[in-house]
N, C-alpha and C positions, 0 to 999 in steps of 0.2 A: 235614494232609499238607503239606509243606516243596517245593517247589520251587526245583532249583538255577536261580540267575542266567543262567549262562554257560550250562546245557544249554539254557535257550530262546532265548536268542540266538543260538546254533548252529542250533537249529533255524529259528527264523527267517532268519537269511540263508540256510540250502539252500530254504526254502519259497520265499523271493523268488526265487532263482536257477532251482528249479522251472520258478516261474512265469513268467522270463523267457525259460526256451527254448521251455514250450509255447505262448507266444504269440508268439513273435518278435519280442518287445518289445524297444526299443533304447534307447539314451543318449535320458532323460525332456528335454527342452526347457528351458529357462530359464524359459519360461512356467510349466511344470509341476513345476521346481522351488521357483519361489516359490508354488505354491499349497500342494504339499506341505508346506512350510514355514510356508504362513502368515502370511509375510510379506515387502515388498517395500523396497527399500531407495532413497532421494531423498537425493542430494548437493547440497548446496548452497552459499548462501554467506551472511554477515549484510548487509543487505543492505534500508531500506526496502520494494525493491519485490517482494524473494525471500522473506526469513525472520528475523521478527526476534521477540521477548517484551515484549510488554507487559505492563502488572497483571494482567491476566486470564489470562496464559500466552502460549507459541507461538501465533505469528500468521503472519499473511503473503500476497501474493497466492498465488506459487508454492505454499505450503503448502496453501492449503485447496484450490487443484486438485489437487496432488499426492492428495491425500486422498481426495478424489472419486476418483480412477485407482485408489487401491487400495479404495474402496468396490464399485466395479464390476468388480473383481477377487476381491473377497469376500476379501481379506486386511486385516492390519496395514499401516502404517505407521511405517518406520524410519528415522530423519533422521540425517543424516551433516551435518555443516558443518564445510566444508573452509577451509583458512586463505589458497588464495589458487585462481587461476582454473589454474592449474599444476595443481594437486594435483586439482584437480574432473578435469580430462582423463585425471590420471593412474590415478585410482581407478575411473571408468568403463572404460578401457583395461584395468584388470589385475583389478578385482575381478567376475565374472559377476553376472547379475541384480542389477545394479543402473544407477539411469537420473542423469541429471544434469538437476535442475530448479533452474533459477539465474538465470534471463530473460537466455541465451545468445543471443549474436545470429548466425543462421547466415549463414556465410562463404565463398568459397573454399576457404579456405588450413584452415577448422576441418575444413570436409565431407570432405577428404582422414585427418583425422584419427577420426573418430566420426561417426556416422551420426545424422540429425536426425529425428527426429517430422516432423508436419506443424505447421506453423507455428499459434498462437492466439492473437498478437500482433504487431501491425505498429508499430513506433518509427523517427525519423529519429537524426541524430546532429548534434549541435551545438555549435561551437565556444564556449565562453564566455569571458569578459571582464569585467573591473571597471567600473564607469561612472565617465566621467572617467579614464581611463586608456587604453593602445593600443586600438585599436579594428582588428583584422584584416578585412579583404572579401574576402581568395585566402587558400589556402593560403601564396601568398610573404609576404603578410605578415606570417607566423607568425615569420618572420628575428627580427625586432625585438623580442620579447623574450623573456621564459625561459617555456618549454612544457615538461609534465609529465603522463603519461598510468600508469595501472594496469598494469604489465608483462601480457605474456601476453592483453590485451584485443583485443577488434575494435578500440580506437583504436587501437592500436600497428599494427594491419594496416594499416589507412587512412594513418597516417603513412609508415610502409613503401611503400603503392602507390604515392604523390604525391612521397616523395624519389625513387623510381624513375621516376616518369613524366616530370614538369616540373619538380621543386625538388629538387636535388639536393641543394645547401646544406644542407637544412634538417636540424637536430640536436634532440632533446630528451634527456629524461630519462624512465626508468622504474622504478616501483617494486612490487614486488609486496605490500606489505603498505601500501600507501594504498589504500584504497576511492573512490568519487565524493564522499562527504562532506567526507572530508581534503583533497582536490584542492579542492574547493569553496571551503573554508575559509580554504586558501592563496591561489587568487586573491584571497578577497576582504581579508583583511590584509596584498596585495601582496607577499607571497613569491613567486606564482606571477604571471604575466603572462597565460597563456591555460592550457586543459587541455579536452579533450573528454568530451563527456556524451551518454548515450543520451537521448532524449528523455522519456522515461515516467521515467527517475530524474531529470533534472532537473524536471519536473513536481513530484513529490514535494518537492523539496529547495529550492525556488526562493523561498518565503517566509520560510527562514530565514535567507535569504543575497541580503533588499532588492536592496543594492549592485552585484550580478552582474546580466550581462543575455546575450544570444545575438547574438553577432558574425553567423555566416554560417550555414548550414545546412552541411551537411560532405558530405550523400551524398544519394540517394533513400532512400524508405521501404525499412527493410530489414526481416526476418521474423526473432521470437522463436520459438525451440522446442526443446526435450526431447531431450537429446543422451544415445544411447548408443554401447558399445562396438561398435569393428569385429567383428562375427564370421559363421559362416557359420548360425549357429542366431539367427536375426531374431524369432523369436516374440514376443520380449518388446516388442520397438519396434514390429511388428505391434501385439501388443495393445493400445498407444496410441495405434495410428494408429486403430484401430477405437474405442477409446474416443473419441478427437477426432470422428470422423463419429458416433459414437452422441449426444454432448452438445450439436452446432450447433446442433437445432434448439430444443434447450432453452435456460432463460435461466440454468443458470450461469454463461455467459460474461462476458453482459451482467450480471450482479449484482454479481461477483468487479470488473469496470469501476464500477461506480457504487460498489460500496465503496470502491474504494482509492484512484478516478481522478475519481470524479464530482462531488467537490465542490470539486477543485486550482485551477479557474480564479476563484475567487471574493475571490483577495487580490491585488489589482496591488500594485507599485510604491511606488504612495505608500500603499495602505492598510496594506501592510508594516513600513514604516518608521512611520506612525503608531500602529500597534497595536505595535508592540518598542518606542515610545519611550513610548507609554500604560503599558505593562508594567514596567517598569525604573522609572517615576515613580510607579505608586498601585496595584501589586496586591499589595506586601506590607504595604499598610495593612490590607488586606481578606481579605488570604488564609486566617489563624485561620479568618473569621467560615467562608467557604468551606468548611474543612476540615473545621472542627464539623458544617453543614448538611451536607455530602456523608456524613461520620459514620451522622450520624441517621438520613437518606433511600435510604440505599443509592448513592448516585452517585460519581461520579469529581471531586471537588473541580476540578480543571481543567476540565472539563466545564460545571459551575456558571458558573467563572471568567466562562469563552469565552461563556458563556448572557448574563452580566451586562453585558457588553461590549457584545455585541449589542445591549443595550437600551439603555443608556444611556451607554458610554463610561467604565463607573465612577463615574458622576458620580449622588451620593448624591440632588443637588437636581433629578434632571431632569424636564421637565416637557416634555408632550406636546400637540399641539393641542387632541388629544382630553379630557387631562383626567388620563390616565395618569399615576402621578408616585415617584418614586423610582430607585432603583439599578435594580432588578429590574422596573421601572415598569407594576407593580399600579394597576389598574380601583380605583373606590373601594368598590363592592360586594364584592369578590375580596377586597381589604384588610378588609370587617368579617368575613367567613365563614372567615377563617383566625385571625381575631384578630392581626392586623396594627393596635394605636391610632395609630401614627406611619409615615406612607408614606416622609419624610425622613428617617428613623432607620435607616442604612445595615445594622446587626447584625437588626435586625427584616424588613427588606426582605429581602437573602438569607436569611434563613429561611423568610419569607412563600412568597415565591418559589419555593422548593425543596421546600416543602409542599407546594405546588399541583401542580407538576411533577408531585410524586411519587404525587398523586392521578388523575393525566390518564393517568399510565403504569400505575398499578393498574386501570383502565378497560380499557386494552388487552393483561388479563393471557393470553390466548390468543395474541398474536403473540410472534415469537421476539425476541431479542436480535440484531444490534444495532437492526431496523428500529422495535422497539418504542419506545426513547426516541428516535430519527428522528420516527416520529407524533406522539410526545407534545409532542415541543417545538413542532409545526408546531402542534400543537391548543392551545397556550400564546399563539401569536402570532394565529392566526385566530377559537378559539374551539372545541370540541369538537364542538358541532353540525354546524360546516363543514367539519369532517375526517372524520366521519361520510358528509354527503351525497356527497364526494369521494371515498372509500371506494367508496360504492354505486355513483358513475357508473365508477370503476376498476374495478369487477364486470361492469357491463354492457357496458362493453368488449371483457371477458374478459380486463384484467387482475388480477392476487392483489393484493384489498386488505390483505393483510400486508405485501407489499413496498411500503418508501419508493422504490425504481426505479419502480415502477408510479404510485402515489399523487402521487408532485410528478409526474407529466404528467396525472393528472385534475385538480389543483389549481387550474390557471388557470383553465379550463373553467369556474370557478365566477361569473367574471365575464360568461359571455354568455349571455344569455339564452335562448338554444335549447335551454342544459343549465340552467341554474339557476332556470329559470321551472320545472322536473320534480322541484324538489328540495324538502324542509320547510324549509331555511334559507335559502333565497334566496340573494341576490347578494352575494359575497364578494370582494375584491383576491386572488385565490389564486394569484397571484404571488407576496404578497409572504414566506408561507408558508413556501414554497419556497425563496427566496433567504435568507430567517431562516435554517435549517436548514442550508443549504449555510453560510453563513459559520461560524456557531458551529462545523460541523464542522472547517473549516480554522483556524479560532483555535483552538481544542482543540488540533489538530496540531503549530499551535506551543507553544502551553504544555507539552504531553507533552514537547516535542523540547527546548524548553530547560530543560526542570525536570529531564530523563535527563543535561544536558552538564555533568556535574559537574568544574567546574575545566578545560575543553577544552584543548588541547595549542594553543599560537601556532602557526604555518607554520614559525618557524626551528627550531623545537622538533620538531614534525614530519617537518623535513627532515633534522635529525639523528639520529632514531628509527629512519630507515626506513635499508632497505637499497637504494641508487640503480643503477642503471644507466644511464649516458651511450651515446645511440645518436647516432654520430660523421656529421657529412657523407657522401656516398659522394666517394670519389676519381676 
């Protein structure tokens, strides 16, 4: 038996319309209609600290909470990325159920425009500068040279308040299709003189770019959060704000921070400048051998890289008090059980090396990704046993020895002996574990970030690309 199309559609919309007069049902909520739907929709932007694709896919802070909000919404997840911070206000404004996660920083002048979540990020805002070059301490001395901000940004605000309040001179430039990288880029090949940066994105961006430093602080701590459209149906901005009190007391917050933010303070200055001028001199000797070993082992050749670095500086001969000796500076026991004959033999060493790894992370094949090669490396520098017993006292704490958040604050603990006299390995530096880890992370970051800058745009290049806006003295 054949059933028409259209006559059950007919009848389905009188059954719904039925059922909306006998229940006095009304216009379904924003909330209710992305459940119905099944899915919710996140505006964004690309962005380090919003949303961006690595090897492995979409990433991002903002994304993986996003994601969490529509897990606890029991929907999908829909990404929009918007081409400038214009279009993000404009798309929440006109399109329903949909939220803007873009690590907005709430405002004045925005909160008149969209209505914010509650805040799950605190940033300050930071003037930058070249070293060796103007050096600003006021706003007035932003006069003296060329200033360049993201059109449509909380810095444009900030520059706005301060011509209005005390500096009226003051002039720059806006652009809506520079991001904080490009601006970055331009100070530091002196096209640009100054430009403002939130603080958590300069964090991110600050060991690619040695040469830059923070003139003055620009304002107090201001608050990141989750901007939706003006309307009189709030449900959906409700339901985030009930999602934010339902996750405080959980440690997404704190994990989503240790991933993205936890291991940024680990490269000053000059360690900077020595590991991009180690890089540019000796990794494309080595990188093949890298490439092959990550190949084989499953890894992210950069990864390796950053691994080998850590150890030794690249330097094939290196040798350690201990005895340790190579690129990848293999034990000489480590070296027979891998079949490692030559420790100085730089192609044997990263593979030795990588072997190992990749048996320390087969150990921990019940933890998730990324924390798992996190452990492994930390059990590469300490020893497996002492990542173990650090593990257990992370247990008895009641933190998850899965999580590296957890595991590098049981790690030191291994040197005192109130904890490590309770353990089967004894007494370990489990400090140094820890900062092992954190660097390779950050040298990683920069290999990632300059193996993606293919061919990078100069500043004058830059400056002719974009589209500028001159924001004039007030008269």
């Amino acid at each position: 038996m054949s059933l028409n199309p259209l006559r059950l559609a007919s009848k389905a919309l009188i059954a719904l319309f039925c059922l909306s007069v006998l229940t006095g049902s009304v216009r379904p909520t924003q909330l209710e209609v992305v459940r119905m739907q099944g899915e919710i929709t996140m505006v964004t932007r690309n962005s380090p600290t919003t949303f961006y694709e690595d090897r492995s896919g979409p990433t991002g802070y903002e994304l993986e909470l996003a994601q969490a909000f529509a897990d606890h919404l029991g929907v999908q997840l829909r990404v929009v990325v918007a081409d400038s911070l214009s279009d993000i206000f404009r798309l929440i404004d006109t399109q329903p159920g949909v939220f803007a996660a873009a690590s907005l920083t709430r405002t004045p002048q925005r909160e008149r425009l969209v209505r914010f979540a509650e805040p799950y990020q605190q940033i300050s805002e930071y003037v930058i500068y070249r070293r060796g070059g103007l050096k600003p301490a006021t706003p007035a001395d932003l006069l003296q040279g060329r200033l360049m901000v993201t059109a449509a940004s909380s810095h444009s605000e900030r520059l706005h308040d301060w011509q209005a309040s005390n500096v009226p001179e003051l002039s720059w430039s806006e652009s809506p299709e520079l991001e904080v990288a490009d601006l970055l880029q331009m100070v530091a090949q002196g096209s640009l003189d100054f430009t403002l940066v939130d603080s958590n994105e300069y964090r991110m961006l600050q060991a690619y770019y040695p040469t830059l430093d923070i003139a003055f602080n620009a304002a107090d701590q201001r608050d990141i959060a989750w901007a939706f459209g003006w309307s009189r149906d709030d449900s959906l901005h409700q339901a985030a704000n009930d999602f934010f009190a339902h996750i405080k007391p959980q440690p997404l917050l704190a994990n989503l921070a240790e991933r993205y933010y936890g291991h940024l303070d680990k490269l000053d200055y000059v360690g900077a400048r020595r590991f991009l001028r180690q890089a540019d001199q000796k990794l494309d000797t080595y990188r093949p051998h890298f490439v092959d070993a990550a190949g084989e082992h499953g890894f992210d050749w950069r990864l390796l890289a950053a691994m080998g670095y850590q150890e030794s500086h690249w330097n094939p001969r290196a040798r350690s008090f201990t005895g340790v000796r190579g690129l990848m500076m293999l034990t000489l026991n480590t070296a027979k059980e891998l079949g490692v004959k030559n420790r100085l033999d730089p192609v044997q060493s990263i593979h030795g090396g990588s072997l190992y790894l990749s048996r320390l992370r087969d150990r921990l094949s019940d933890v998730p990704e990324p924390d798992r090669t996190w452990l492994a490396l930390a059990a590469y520098n300490v020893g497996f046993g002492h990542l173990t017993d650090a593990r257990k006292i992370t247990a008895q704490m009641g933190g998850n020895p899965d999580l590296w958040l957890d595991v590098k604050e049981a790690l030191p603990l291994l040197s005192q002996k109130r904890y490590y006299r309770h353990t089967r390995h004894g007494y370990a530096r489990g400090q140094e574990p820890v900062d092992y880890v954190q660097n390779i992370r950050r040298y990683y970051d920069v290999l990632v970030w300059n193996d993606e800058q293919t061919q990078p745009l100069k500043g004058e290049e830059l400056l002719a690309s974009s589209a500028i806006t001159v924001v004039p003295p007030l008269l």
